[in-house]
C-alpha positions as CSV (number, residue, x, y, z in Angstrom):
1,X,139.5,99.7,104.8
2,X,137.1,100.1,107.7
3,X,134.6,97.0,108.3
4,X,130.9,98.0,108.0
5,X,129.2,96.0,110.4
6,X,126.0,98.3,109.6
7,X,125.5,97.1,105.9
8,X,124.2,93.5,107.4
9,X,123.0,93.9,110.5
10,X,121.3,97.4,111.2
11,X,120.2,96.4,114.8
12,X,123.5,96.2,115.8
13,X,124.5,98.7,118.5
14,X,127.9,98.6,119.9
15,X,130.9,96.9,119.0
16,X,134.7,96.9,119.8
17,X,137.3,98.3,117.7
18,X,140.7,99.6,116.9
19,X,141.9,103.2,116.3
20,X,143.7,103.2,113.3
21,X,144.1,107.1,112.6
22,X,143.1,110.4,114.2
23,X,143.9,113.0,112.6
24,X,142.5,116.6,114.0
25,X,140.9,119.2,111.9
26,X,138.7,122.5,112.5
27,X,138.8,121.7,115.9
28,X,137.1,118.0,116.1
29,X,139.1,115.1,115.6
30,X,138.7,112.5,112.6
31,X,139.0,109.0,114.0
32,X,138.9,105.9,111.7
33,X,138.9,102.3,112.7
34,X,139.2,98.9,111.9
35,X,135.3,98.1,111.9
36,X,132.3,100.2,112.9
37,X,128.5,100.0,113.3
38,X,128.4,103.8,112.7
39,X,126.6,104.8,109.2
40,X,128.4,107.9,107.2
41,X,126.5,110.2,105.5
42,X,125.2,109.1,102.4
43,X,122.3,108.2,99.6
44,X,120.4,111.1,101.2
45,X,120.0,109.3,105.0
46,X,122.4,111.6,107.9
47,X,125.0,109.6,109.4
48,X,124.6,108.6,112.7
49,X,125.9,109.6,116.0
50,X,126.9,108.1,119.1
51,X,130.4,107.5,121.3
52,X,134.0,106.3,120.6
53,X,134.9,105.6,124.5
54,X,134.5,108.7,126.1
55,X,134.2,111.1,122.8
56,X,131.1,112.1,121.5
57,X,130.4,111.5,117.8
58,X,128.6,114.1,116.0
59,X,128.5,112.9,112.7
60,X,130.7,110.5,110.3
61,X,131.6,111.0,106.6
62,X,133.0,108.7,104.0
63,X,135.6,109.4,101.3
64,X,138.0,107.6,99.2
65,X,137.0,104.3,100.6
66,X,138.0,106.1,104.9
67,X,135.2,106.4,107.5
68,X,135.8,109.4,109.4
69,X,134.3,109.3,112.7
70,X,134.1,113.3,113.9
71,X,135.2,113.5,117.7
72,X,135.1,116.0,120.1
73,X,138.3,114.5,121.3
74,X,141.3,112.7,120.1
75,X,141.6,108.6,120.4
76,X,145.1,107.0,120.5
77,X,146.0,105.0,117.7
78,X,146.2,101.2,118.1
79,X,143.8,101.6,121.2
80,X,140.8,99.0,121.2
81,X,137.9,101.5,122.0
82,X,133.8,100.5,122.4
83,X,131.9,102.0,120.0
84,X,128.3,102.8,120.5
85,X,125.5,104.3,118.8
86,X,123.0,107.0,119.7
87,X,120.1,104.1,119.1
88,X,117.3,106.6,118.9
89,X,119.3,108.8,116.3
90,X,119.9,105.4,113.9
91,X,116.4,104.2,114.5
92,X,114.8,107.5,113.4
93,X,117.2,107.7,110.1
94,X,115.7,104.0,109.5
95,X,112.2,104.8,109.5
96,X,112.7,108.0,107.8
97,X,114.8,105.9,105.0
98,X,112.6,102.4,105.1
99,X,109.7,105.0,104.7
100,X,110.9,106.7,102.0
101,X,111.6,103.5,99.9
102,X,107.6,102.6,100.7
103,X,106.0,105.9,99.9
104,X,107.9,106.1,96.9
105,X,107.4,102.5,95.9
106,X,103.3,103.1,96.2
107,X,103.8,106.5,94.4
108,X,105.5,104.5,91.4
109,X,102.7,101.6,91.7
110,X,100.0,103.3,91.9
111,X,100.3,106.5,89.5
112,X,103.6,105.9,88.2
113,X,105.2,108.6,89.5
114,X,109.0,108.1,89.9
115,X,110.8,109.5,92.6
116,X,113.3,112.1,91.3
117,X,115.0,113.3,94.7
118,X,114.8,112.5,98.5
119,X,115.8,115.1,101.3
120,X,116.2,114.0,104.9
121,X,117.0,116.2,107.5
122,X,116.6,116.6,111.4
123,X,113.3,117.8,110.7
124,X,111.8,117.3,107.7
125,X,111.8,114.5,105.1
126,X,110.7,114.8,101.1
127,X,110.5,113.4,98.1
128,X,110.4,115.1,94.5
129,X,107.8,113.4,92.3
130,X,108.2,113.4,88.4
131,X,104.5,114.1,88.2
132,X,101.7,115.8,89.9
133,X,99.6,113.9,92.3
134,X,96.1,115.0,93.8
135,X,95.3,115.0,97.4
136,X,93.1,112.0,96.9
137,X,96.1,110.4,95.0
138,X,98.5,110.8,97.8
139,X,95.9,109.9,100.1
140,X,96.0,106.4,98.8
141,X,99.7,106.1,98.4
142,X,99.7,106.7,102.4
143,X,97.2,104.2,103.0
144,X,98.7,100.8,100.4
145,X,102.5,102.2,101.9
146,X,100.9,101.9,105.7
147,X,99.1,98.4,105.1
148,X,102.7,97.2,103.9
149,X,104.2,99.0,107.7
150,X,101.5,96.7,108.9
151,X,102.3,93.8,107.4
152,X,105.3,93.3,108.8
153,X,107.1,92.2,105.8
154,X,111.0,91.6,105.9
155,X,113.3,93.6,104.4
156,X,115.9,91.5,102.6
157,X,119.7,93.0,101.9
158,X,121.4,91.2,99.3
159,X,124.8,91.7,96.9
160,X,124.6,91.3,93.2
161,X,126.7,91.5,90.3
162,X,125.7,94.9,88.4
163,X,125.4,93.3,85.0
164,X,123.0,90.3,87.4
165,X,120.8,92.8,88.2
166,X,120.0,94.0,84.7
167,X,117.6,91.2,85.2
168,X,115.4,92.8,87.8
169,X,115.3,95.8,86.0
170,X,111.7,95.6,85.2
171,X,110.5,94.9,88.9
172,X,112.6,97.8,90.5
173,X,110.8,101.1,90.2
174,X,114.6,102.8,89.5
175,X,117.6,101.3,88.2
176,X,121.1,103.3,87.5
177,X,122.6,101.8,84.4
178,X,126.0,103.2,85.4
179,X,126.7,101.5,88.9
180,X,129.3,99.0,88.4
181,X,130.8,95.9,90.3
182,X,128.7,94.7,93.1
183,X,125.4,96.4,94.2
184,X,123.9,96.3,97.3
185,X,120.0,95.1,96.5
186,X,117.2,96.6,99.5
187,X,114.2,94.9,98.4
188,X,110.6,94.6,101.0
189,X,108.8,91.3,100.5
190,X,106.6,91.4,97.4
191,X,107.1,95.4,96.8
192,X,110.0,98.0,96.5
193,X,113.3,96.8,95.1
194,X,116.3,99.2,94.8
195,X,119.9,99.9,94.9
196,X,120.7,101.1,98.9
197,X,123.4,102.3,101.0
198,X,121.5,102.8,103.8
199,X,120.2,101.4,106.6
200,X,116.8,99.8,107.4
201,X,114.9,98.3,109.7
202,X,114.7,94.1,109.2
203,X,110.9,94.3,108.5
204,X,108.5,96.8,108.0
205,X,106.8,97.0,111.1
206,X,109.3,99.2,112.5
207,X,108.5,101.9,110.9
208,X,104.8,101.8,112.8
209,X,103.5,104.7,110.1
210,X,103.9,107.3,107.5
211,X,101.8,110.4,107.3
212,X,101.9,113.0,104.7
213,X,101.9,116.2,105.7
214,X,101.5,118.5,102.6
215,X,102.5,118.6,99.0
216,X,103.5,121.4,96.6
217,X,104.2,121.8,92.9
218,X,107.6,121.3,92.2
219,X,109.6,121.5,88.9
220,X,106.8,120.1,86.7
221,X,106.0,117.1,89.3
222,X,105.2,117.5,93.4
223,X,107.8,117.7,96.4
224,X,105.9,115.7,99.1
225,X,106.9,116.2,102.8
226,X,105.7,112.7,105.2
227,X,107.0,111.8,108.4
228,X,107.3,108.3,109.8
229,X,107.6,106.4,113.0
230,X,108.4,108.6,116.2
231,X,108.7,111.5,114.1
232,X,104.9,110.6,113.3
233,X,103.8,110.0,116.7
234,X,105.5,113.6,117.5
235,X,103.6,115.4,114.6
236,X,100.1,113.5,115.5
237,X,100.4,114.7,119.4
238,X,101.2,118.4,118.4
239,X,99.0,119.2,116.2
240,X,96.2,117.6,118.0
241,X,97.3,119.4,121.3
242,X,97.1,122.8,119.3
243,X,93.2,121.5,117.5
244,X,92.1,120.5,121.1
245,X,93.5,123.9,122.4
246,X,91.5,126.2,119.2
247,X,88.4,123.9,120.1
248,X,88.2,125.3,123.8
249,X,89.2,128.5,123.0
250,X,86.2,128.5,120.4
251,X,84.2,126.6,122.9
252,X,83.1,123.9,120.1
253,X,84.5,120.1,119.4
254,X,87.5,119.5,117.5
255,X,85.5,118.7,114.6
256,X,83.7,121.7,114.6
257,X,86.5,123.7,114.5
258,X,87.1,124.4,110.9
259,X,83.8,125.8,110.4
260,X,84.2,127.8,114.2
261,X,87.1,129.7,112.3
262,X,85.6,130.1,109.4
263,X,82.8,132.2,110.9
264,X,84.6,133.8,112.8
265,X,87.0,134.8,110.3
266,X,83.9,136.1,108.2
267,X,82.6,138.1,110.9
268,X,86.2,139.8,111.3
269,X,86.3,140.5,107.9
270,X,82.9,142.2,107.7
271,X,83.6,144.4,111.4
272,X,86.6,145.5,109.1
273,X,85.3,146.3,106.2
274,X,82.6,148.4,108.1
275,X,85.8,150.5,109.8
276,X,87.2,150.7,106.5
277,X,84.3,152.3,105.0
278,X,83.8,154.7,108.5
279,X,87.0,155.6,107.8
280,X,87.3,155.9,104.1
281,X,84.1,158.5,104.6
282,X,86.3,160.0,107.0
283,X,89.0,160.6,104.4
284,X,86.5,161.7,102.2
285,X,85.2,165.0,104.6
286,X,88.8,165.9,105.2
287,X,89.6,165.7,101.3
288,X,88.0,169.2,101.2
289,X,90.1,170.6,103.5
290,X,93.2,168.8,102.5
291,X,92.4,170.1,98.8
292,X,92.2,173.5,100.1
293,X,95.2,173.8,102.1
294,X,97.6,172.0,99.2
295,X,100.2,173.7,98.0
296,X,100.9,174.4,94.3
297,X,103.6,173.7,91.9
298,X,105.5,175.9,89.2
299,X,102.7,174.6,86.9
300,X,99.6,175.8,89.1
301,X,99.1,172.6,89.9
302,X,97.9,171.6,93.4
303,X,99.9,168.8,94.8
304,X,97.4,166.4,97.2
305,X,99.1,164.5,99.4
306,X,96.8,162.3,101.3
307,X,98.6,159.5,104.0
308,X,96.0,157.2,104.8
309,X,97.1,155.2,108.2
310,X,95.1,151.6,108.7
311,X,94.4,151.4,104.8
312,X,95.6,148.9,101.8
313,X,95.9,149.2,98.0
314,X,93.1,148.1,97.7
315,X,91.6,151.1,99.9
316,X,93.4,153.3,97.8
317,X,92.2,152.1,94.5
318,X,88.9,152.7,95.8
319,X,89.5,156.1,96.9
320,X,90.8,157.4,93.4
321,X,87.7,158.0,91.6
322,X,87.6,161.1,94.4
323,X,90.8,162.5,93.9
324,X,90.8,162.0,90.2
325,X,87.3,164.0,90.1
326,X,89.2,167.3,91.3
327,X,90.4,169.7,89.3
328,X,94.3,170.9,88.6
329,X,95.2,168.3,90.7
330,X,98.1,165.6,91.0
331,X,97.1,163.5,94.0
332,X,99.9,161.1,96.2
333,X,97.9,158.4,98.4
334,X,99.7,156.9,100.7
335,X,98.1,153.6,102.2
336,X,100.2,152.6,106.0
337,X,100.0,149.4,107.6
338,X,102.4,147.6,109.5
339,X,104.4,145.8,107.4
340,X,103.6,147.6,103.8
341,X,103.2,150.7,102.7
342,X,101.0,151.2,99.4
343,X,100.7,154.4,97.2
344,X,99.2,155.7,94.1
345,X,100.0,159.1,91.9
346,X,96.7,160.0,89.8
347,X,96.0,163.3,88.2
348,X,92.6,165.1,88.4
349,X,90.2,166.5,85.6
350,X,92.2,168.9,83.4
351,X,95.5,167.9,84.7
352,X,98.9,167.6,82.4
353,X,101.4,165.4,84.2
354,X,103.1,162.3,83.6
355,X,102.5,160.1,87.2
356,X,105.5,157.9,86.0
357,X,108.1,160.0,87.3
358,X,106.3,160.6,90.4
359,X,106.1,157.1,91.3
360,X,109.8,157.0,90.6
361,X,110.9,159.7,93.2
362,X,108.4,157.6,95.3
363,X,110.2,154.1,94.7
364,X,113.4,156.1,95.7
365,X,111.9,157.3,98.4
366,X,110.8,154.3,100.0
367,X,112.8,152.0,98.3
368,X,110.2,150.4,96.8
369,X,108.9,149.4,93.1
370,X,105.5,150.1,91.1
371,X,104.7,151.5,87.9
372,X,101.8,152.5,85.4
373,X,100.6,155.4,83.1
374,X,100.9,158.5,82.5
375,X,97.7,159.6,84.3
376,X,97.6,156.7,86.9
377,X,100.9,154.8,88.5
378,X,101.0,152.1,91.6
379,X,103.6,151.3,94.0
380,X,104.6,149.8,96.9
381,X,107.4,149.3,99.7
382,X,108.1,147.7,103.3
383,X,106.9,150.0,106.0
384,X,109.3,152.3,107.8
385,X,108.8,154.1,110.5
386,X,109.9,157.7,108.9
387,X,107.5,157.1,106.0
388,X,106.0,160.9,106.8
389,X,109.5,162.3,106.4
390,X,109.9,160.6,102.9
391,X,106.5,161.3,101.3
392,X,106.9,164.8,102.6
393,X,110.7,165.1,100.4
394,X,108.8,164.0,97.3
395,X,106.1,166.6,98.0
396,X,108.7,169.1,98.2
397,X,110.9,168.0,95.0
398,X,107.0,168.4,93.4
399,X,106.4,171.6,94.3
């Protein structure tokens, strides 16, 4: 049974100890020892990383009661070997962790909103919510969880006896009523108190922030994604090197910059919709033309097909009423952009047809999906290149 010098003293950095098995697999080697300040995977925080002598450790795992230190390279057994942790690896997995407890604990506090699930990665941390929380909600979680950082309160690890701590129940925001035996207690001064594996920072402090970055619904409650300490400081100094870079490309303040893009998103959108309309009126003189030089089917019916390059559905739904005016007519639109291509089948004044199974050799076609009536159908696909090969197959299997 390997020693974990980490479960009471998370500041702890290096330490001497005996190989007591390696055992290769996959490549890597599985080194356990005697004691070790390296923290295995577990309770949702990655393990750390570091060095066994000379080998790199690149993450640890715990089963069936053995610490399995993954090495790049085998370790004798019975050798006494310094082990030594990656400190900026275990410090980040403590503010991500300590953090977590806090922004949780104010969640619970404050709107009674329990924390379901937590999901820590080398980029991103979240936790699931049981309930939905506003913007200005979450807003106010951040700031009691940050005066608590700035506090400095300690966080205390203590061991209890499972049927013991029945009798914090009411102050811990979770309790699991099927651990058993001795539980490991991670409670911050006057706030969160919980069952932990993990590893945390002595007091608060070292956390130096959280931040929430955004929140989304999530099976009937929220998933909120935050970021704490360094991993804060990193987030805060991109994103205000890319809002300082906008702001001189724009040639306004950084505060002025929302409402800079706005504008000038509005003015883009009016430019296009004037093209659009230059070039639906376009469409519209060639439609004559088009008309004219359509072939006919076995049921004298002319079959319009009209590809409209730099165009949407929505273009096309606006075009209808044109094609639908002519007579003896079943009309394909084709709308081509550069990721999606959009079409409609409609049939003109005095037209029999069922535009259903046109839009079906269409979906074949393109590989796409759509649907509709008899005398109307919509579809869509990704774009491909050879999209004027296709629409010209179904023209033919239509003649």
């Amino acid at each position: 049974m390997t020693i974990k010098l980490f479960e009471n003293n998370s500041l702890l950095k290096q330490c001497v100890a005996k190989v007591t098995a390696c055992t290769p697999k996959d490549g890597k080697y599985l080194v356990e020892l005697d004691q070790t300040v390296f923290f295995p995977e577990g309770g949702g925080q990655l393990s750390d990383r570091g060095k066994l002598a000379d080998a790199v450790v690149s993450h640890v795992s715990e089963k069936d009661g053995h610490i399995y230190h993954e090495c790049d390279k085998p370790l004798e057994v019975g050798a006494e070997v310094e082990a030594v942790l990656d400190w900026s690896v275990r410090l980040d997995r403590m503010q991500q962790h300590l953090g977590e407890h806090l922004l949780s604990y104010a969640c619970w506090k404050l709107f009674k909103a329990n924390n379901i699930g937590f999901h820590m990665n080398e980029d991103d941390v979240f936790i699931d919510l049981d309930k939905e929380l506003t913007d200005e909600e979450l807003l106010q979680a951040e700031l009691y969880t940050n005066e608590i950082i700035w506090e400095n309160r300690p966080v205390h690890i203590s061991y209890m006896d499972s049927i013991e701590a029945v009798k914090l129940k009411d102050k811990m925001r979770k309790f699991n009523s099927k651990l058993t035996g001795t539980l490991r207690i991670v409670s911050v001064e006057d706030a969160d108190i919980c069952t932990c594996c993990g590893t945390h920072p002595p007091f608060t402090g070292m956390l130096g922030s959280v931040k929430v970055i955004r929140h989304e619904k999530h099976k009937g409650g929220c998933r909120v994604e935050f970021v704490c300490g360094h991993r804060a400081l990193l987030d805060a100094d991109a994103k205000n090197s890319t809002l300082l870079s906008v702001a001189a490309s724009l040639s306004v303040k950084p505060e002025q910059v929302p409402a800079a893009v706005s504008k000038q998103k509005n003015d883009l959108l009016a430019q296009l919709d004037i093209a659009k309309s230059k070039l639906l009126k376009i469409e519209e003189e060639k439609l004559q033309e088009t008309y004219a030089a359509a072939p006919v089917n076995a049921d004298g019916v002319k079959v319009l097909a009209l590809p409209m390059e730099g165009h949407d559905a929505k273009d096309i739904k606006a075009f209808l009423p044109k094609v639908t005016a002519l007579k003896n007519t079943l009309s394909l639109l084709l709308a081509v952009q550069p990721e999606r291509i959009s079409y409609a089948v409609a049939l003109g004044v005095d037209t029999e047809g069922d535009c259903r199974s046109v839009i079906k050799l269409l979906n074949e076609a393109f590989g796409g999906r759509g649907g509709g009536k008899s005398d109307c159908a919509q579809g869509g696909a990704d774009y491909c290149a050879d999209w004027q090969e296709k629409l010209q197959s179904v023209v033919e299997k239509l003649k």
